[in-house]
N, C-alpha and C positions, 0 to 999 in steps of 0.2 A: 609314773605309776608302774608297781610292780607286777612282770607276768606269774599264769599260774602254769605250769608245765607240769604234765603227766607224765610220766613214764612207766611200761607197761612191757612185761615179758609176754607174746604170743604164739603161741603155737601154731605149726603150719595147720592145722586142724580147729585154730581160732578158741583155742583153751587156754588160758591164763591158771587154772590151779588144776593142780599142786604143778609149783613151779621146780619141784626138782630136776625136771630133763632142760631147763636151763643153764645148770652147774657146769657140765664138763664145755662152755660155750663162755663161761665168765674169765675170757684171758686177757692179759697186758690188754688188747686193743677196746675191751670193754671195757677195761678197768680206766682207762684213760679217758672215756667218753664218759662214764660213772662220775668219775672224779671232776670232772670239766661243767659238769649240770648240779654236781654237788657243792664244790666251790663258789659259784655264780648264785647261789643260793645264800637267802637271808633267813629260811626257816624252811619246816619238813610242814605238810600237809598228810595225814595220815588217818583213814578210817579205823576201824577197833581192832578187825582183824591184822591189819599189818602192823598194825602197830604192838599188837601182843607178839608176832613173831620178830619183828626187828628187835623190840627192845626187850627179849629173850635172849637173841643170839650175839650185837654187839657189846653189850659191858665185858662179855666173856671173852673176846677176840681179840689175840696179839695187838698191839700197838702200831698202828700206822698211819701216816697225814690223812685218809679215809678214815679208818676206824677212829680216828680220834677228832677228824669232824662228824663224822657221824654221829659220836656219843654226844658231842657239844652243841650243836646245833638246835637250836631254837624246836622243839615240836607242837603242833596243833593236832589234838586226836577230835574227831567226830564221831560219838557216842553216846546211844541212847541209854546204856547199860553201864557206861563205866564208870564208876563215881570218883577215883584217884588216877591221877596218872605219875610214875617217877621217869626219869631217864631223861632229865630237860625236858618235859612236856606238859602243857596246858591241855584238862577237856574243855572244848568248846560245849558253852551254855547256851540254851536259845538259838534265835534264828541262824543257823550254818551259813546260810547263804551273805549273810549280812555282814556279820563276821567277819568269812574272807574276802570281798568285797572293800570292806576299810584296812584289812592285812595288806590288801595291795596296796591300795591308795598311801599306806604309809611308807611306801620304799620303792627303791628305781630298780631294787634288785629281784631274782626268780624269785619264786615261791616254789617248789619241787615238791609233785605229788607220785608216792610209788602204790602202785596196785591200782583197780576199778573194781565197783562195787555201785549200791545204793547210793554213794556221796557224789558221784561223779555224774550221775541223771541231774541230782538238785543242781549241780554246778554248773551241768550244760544249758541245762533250761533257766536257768538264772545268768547265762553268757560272761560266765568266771572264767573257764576254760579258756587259754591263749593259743598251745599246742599240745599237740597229742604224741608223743614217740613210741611208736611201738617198734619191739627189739623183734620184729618177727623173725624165729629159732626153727631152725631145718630138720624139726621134729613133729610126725605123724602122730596127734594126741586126739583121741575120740569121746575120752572123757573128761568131764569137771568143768565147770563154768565157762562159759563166755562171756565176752566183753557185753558192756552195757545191758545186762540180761532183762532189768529191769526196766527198761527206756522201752517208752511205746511208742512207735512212730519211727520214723525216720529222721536222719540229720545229714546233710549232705555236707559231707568233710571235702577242704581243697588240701592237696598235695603240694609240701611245701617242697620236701627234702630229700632225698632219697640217696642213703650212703653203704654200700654193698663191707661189711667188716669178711676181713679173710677165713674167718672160723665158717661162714658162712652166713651169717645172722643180716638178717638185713633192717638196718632202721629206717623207718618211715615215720617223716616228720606232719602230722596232718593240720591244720588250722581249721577248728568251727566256724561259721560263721557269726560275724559281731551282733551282741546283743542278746536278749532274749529270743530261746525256739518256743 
């Protein structure tokens, strides 16, 4: 069975958008770990909003073994609003939950999800979620979303991972607990 793996830019100040104070943070040593969760990857998992902004910004982008897996890579958007998807992507019809659920069950490989949002409450209370990597970035951010904004209650995440990148950025790898919360 295949995992579902998030990956998530946050802010020392626990803000995820606008991820522009990310960028000058995305060097070689990101890009290798980027690349390493991308590869390992049998499809993109992707709510509406990032998915309008990735598949904006890569068709347009130089050519490289990234960008050109990225363009080619299988997508699943979750969307209650969107009625067409281009860019390799499918909208997920009906239950989301169920969905990706049998996406896993059909492959030994990731499933790689970017951004949190609305999608990611159904998927934790539906115990889709495998890991959580969050890129925590050595920027004081006071505004714009935080993670799980929508998620009532609590979930006690374990620490699987924890790998210091020299830019400063630190990824922490978290595991949900199995099952339905």
């Amino acid at each position: 069975m295949g995992r579902l793996i998030e990956i998530i830019h946050v802010s020392a100040g626990g803000r995820i958008d606008p991820v522009d104070w990310a960028v000058p943070y995305l060097d070689d040593e990101h890009a290798a770990y980027a690349s390493a969760q991308l590869f390992a990857a049998d499809a993109l998992l992707l709510g509406r909003r990032t998915y309008e902004g990735l598949s904006a910004a890569y068709p347009a982008m130089h050519p490289s073994p990234f960008v050109d897996r990225m363009n080619a890579i299988p997508k699943y958007v979750a969307s209650r609003t969107l009625a067409l998807a281009a860019w390799n992507a499918t909208v997920i019809r009906g239950d989301v939950a169920r969905f990706v659920a049998e996406l896993k069950g059909r492959s030994d490989r990731n499933l790689v999800k970017y951004g949190n949002g609305s999608l990611d409450v159904a998927l934790m209370e539906h115990g889709l979620v495998d890991e959580i990597h969050m890129l925590l970035t050595p920027v004081a951010v006071g505004k714009g979303r935080g993670m799980f904004e929508a998620m009532e209650g609590a979930v006690q995440l374990r620490l699987a991972e924890v790998r210091p990148f020299r830019s400063g950025v630190v990824l922490l790898v978290y595991t949900p607990p199995p099952g339905r919360i």
